[in-house]
Structures are given as structure tokens and as C-alpha cells.
N, C-alpha and C positions, 0 to 999 in steps of 0.2 A: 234458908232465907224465905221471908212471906212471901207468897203471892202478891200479893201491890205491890210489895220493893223489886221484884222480879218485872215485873208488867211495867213499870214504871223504869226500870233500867233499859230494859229490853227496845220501849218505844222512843227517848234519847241514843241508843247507840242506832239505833235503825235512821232516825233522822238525820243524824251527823254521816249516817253512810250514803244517804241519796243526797246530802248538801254538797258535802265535801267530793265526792266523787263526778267526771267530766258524766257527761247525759250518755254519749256515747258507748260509755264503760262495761266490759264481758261482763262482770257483778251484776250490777245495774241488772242489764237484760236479763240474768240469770235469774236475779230475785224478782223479777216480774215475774216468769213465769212461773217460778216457784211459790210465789204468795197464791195463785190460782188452787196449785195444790192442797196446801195448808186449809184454804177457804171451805175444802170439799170433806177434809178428812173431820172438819170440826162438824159439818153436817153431818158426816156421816155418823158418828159418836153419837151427838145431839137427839137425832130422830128415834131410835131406840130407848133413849134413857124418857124421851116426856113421853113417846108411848107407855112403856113398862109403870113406871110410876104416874101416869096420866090412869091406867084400869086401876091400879090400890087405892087409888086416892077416890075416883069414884066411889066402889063396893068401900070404903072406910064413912064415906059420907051419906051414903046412902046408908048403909047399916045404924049411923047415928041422925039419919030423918033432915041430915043438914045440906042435901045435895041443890032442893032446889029453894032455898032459903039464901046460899051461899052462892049459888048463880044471880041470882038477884040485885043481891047486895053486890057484887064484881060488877054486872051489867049499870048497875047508878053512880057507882062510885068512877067508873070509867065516864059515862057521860058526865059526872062534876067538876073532871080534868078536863074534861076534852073542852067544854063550856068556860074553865078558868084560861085556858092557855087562848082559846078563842077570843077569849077579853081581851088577857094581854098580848097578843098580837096584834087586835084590830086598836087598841088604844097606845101602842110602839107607834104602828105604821102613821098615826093621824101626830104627834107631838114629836117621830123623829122620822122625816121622809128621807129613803136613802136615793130620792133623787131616781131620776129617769133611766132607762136603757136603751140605746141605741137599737131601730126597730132592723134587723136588718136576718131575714130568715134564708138560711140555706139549707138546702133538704128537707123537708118535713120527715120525722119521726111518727112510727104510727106506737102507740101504748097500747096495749092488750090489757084490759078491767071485764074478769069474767061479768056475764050477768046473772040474776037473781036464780033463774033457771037451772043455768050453767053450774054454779055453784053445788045445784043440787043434783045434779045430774051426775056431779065430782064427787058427793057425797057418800051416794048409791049408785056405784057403776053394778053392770049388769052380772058381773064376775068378781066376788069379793077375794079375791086375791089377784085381781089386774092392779088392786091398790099398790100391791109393792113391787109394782116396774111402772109406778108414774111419777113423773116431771117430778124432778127437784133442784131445779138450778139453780141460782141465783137471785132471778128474778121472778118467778114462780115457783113459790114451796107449797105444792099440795101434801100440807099437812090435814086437811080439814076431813077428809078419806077416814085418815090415821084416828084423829079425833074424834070423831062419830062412832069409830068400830067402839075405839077404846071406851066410851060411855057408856055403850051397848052393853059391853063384857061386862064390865062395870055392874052396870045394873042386876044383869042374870045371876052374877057371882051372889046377890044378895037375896033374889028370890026362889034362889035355888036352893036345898039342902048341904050344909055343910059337908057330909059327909062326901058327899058326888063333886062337889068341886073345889075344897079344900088342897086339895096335890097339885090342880090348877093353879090357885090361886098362890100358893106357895112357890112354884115355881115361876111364877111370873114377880111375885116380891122379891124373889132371888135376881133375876134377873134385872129388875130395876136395881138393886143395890150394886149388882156385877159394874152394870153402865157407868152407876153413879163414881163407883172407882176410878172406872176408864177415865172420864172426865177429870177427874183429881189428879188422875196422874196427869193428863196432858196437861194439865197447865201446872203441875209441877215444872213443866220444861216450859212455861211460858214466857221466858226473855229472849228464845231462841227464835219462835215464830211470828212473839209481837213483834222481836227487830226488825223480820223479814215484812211483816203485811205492815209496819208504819214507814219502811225506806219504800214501800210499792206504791202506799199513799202519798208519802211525799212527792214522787216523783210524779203522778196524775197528777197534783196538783199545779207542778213545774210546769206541765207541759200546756196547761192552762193560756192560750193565746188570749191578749187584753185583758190580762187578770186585773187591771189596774181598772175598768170599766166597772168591775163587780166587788170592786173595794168599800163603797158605802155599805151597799146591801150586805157585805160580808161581814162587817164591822155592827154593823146593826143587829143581826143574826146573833153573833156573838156576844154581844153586850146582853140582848136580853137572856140567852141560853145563860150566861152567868148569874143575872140575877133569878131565872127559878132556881138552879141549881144550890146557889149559894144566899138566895134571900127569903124565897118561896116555901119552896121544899125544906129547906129545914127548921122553917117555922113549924110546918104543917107535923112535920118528925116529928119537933121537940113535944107536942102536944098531942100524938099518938101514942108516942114511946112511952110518956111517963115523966116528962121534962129530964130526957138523958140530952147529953152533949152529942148534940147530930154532926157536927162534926171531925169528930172520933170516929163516925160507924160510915162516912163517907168516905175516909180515907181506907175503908175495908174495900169499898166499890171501886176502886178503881181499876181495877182489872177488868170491872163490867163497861164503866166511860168510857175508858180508853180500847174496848176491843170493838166498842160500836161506832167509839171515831174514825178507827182506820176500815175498819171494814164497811160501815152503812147498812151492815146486815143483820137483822134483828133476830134470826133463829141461828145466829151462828152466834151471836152474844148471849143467848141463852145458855149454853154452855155456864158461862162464869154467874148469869144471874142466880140460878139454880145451886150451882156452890157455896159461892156468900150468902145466900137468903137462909143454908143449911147448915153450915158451918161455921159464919161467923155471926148470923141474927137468931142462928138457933130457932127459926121457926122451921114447926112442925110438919112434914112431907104431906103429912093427911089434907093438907090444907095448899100449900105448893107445888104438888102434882099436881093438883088443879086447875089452880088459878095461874100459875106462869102459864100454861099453855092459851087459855082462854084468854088471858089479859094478851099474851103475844099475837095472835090473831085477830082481837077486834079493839083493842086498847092502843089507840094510836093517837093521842092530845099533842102528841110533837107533830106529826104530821099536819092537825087541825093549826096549828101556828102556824108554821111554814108555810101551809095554804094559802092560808089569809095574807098574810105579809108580802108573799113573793106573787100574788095577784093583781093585790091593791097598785104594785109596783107596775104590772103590765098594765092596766090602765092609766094609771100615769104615762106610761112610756105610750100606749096610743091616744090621749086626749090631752087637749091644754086645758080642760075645761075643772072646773074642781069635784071633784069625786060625789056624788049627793048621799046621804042619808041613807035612802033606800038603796041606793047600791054597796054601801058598806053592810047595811044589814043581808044582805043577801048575801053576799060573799060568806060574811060569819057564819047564815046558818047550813050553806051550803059545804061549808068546807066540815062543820060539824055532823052535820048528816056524812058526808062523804069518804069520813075517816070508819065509822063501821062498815064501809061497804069494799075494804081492803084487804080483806084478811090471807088473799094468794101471794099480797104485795108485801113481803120480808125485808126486798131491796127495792129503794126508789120508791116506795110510797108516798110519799111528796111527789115525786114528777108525776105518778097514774092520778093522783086529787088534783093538781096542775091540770093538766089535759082533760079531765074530767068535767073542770070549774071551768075551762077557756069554752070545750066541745056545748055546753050547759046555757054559758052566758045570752048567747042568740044575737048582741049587737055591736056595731062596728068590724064588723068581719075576722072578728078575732078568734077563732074558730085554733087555728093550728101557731096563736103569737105566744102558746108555751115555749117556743124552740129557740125564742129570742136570750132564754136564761139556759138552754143547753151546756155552757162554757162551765156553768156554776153550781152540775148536777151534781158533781163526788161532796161539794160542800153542803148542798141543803140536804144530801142523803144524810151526811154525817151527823148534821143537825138535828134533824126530825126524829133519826134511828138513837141517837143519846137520850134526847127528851123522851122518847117514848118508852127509852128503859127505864129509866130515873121514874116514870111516871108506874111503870107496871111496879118497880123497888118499895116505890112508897105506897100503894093500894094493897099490896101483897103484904106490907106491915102492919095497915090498919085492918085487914084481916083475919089477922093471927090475934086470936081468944083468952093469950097468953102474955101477947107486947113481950117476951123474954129477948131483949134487943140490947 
């Protein structure tokens, strides 16, 4: 059986199991905390294989003079999304308003967004092997450690003589291919643990108190996530590709949609992007080690939407007055600037550019009025985290020197 028909069966019997079943239910409970598991073993797979094939891909790109040419072009073609989806957000929000939210804050949340420093400080700790016993949960994936090292090797692999780091470099190709198996096979068994993490999702989303409150904004969300998905992008496909039928090679993604719907987590979807981008688009690793990690790290144009939209909407919900010009232009370029300054942010990167943009604004005291959309955090994760694969899917194809799609 494919993988999408697997993924796709998997995420139907999971939903029919947290519908059909009382909230109560030993399952239930069971597969919550068992989706937790699932979440960690797909990290833990994950981070090995875009290391290992994150150093071949350098020393391949560098040995062919294309490393920082190919940096480049990933760093523009990222701001060209991130700029498009910022259109189409702030041109949604202003022709379909999902209408006000009820201001009403309990608890303030605090969001942890390293700084510019900080970052760097994660980059080069003082001990290079402190790197593999730091944070990887969740909500902080210090991948960027990993990434740095990996470029490094990278590079030395190529300035070095062949003869002195050839057995290196071999045995680290080995091992990117080992992982890249691992990976294949788990999602050979993918109907088993999609069912469990989308009955885990559904049921966060159950528990959703006044879900009827976040019904425009969800419904909004959704309309336009449909049209990139199904209007945008595979425009922009069919005229990278070669004018092929993009929607034939979407129906190959769906293992990647659907794992970043129920989860919201964008290094754990990396898993499946890295498979189909291999497997079934047949682009080139030389080029994929690369760029999925780099695109998953600062390539985040779903998040720049979600920004925009689910802001616009806090000021509505604090002012009766109409929104001016200049403060839609700032939101825009703020939420665009604010999507590369994300890259620890895996899960919930919409909420840390939320609180980033509210911490940012300066007026009406709107300082901590992120938490008034708390209720409706698993959806706009889900949101931001699909867009933002779907966006790294199609850069990563117009990448590829080949189009073999």
C-alpha cells in the first residue's frame, strides 16, 4: 500500500476513534499519551538523517562551487513567499473580516524567542559535544548547533585532501543512507501512528472551550490555506515543473499535509518531506540535504500569514476604530521580518511572532492581548506548520537544476 493511502487511511480511522469514542474513554487517555511518544521517536529518527545528509550535501556543494550561490537563491526565494503569503493575508484580513474576539485574558503566558546573541551563543557553545545533550522538545528544537557543525564538516571535507578524509566522509554517506531507511520504514507503518497523533488531535481540538467563538477566524484560516494550497502553489508548480499536472504530485504530499496537520510540528514533518522530495520528485539529495534543513529553520511564509491575520484580528478585538494604513503596513513588515527570526520555533511559531508583534506594537496596552486567541493555538499551529511545508515543498522544487518531478 502507498504511503498516502496509508496516511490517509490512518488519519480517518484515528478521527472516527476520538469522535465516536465518550471523552472519558481508557483509549482515549491511552492515545494521548501515547501520541507524546510517537512525537519524540519521529525526532529522534529525524535529527540524525538531516545531520548526516545535511555534511554530504554541503562537501557535494561545495566541491561543485554551488554552496554559496545556492544559499542565496533558498535565502530570496524564501523572502518571495514569505512576502506573497504576507499579501495574501493582509489582503484576506481587509475583504473577509473574521470579526472580533472577546477580550477577556486569563493567565498570561510567557513565549521564550531566543535573541540574536543567544542564538549565537547556541551556535558555538563553549564544549562542541554539549551539542548532543541540548533541548530538543517540542517547542525548542536546537537544531541550529547541529547545523552549523554540519557546514563546518562540510566544508573542511572539501578543503582537505581526499585521501585523509575520504573513510570520513564515506562513512558518514553511509550513515545518512542508514537514517534515510529508518525513516522509510517508519512510515511504512504510517496508518498506525497517523491514527494515534490525529485521534490525539482531534481530541485537543474537543476540548476546545467556545470553540464556536473561533469559528470565523477558523473558517477564514481555512479558506485561504485552501486556496495557496490548491490555487497558488500549483500554479507556481505547474510552471516550475515543466507544465506537469500538480495535482498528481500533491496527492504524493500527503503524508507530509497531513503529518504537519495533526502534529504542528515542522521537524517532525520533516521526516516525510525529505522522503517524497526523494522518492517520489526524485530530486537530487545533493540539493535536499541542504535546503530542507535551511528552508525548515528560517523559511516560515505560513507563519508570516498567520501573523498578519490573527493580529489584525487583536486589534479589531481592542479598537472600534478602523484599522489605518500604517498600521497594516507594519504588521506586514513586521510579521515578515519576524518569521526569519524563528528558527528554534519548530512548534508554535505563529504564537512566538503573535507575542513577538503584540510585545513590538507599543500601543493600547496590548502588550500580553496574544492570550485572548490561546483557545485556538493547536489550529493556527496546524495552519502556519502545513503552509510552511507546502512552502519549503515548492522552493525545494524550484531548486532542483533537474525539475525531474
Amino acid at each position: 500500500m502507498k504511503t498516502s493511502v496509508q496516511v490517509l487511511v490512518g488519519a480517518v480511522l484515528g478521527a472516527l476513534i476520538a469522535v465516536l469514542l465518550p471523552a472519558d474513554n481508557l483509549i482515549l487517555t491511552f492515545i494521548t499519551g501515547l501520541s507524546t511518544n510517537l512525537l519524540l521517536i519521529g525526532r529522534y529518527i529525524v535529527l540524525p538523517l538531516m545531520f548526516f545528509s545535511l555534511i554530504v550535501s554541503v562537501t557535494q556543494l561545495q566541491r561543485d562551487k554551488l554552496l554559496v550561490k545556492n544559499s542565496f537563491k533558498l535565502l530570496a526565494l524564501s523572502a518571495i513567499f514569505a512576502l506573497l503569503l504576507v499579501i495574501v493575508g493582509i489582503t484576506s484580513s481587509l475583504l473577509f473580516s473574521p470579526g472580533q474576539i472577546p477580550v477577556v485574558i486569563d493567565g498570561i503566558q510567557s513565549v521564550s524567542v531566543p535573541s540574536f546573541q543567544e542564538l549565537l551563543n547556541q551556535s558555538f557553545p563553549g564544549n562542541i559535544f554539549s551539542i548532543f545533550q541540548g533541548n530538543f522538545d517540542g517547542e525548542n528544537n536546537q537544531f541550529i548547533p547541529f547545523f552549523v557543525l554540519a557546514i563546518i564538516l562540510g566544508v573542511f571535507f572539501t578543503i582537505t585532501t581526499r585521501e585523509e578524509i575520504e573513510p570520513t566522509f564515506n562513512l558518514v554517506d553511509s550513515l545518512s543512507r542508514l537514517f534515510f531507511k529508518i525513516n522509510e520504514y517508519f512510515f511504512k507503518i504510517s496508518y498506525i501512528w497517523v491514527a494515534i497523533l490525529t485521534a490525539a488531535y482531534v481530541i485537543q481540538i474537543k476540548n476546545i472551550l467556545d470553540i464556536t467563538i473561533f469559528l470565523p477566524l477558523t473558517i477564514m484560516l481555512g479558506t485561504i490555506t485552501f486556496i495557496v494550497l490548491f490555487v497558488i502553489y500549483p500554479l507556481i508548480f505547474y510552471f516550475v515543473s515543466g507544465k506537469k499536472n500538480p495535482f498528481k504530485f500533491m496527492f504524493l504530499e500527503i503524508p507530509t499535509l497531513i503529518s504537519t496537520i495533526i502534529t504542528g510540528d515542522q521537524f517532525f514533518s520533516s521526516g516525510a518531506v525529505i522522503l517524497t522530495q526523494k522518492r517520489e520528485f526524485k530530486i537530487k539529495r545533493e540539493y535536499s540535504g541542504y535546503n530542507i534543513p535551511l528552508l525548515t529553520l528560517f523559511s516560515k511564509a505560513g507563519t508570516a500569514l498567520v501573523s498578519v491575520i490573527t493580529f489584525i484580528v487583536i486589534l479589531k478585538s481592542y479598537s472600534s476604530l478602523e484599522i489605518t494604513a500604517t498600521q497594516i503596513l507594519w504588521v506586514g513588515v513586521m510579521s515578515f521580518l519576524i518569521s526569519f527570526c524563528l528558527p528554534t520555533k519548530m512548534v508554535g511559531s505563529s504564537i512566538a511572532s503573535l507575542f513577538l508583534l503584540c510585545a513590538l506594537y507599543g500601543y493600547g496596552g496590548i502588550e500580553d492581548s496574544f492570550i485572548i486567541l490561546s483557545p485556538s493555538f493547536p489550529i493556527l499551529a496546524s495552519v502556519s506548520t502545513l503552509l510552511n511545508a507546502a512552502t519549503i515543498i515548492i522552493i525545494n522544487t524550484i531548486m532542483d537544476p533537474d525539475k525531474r518531478v
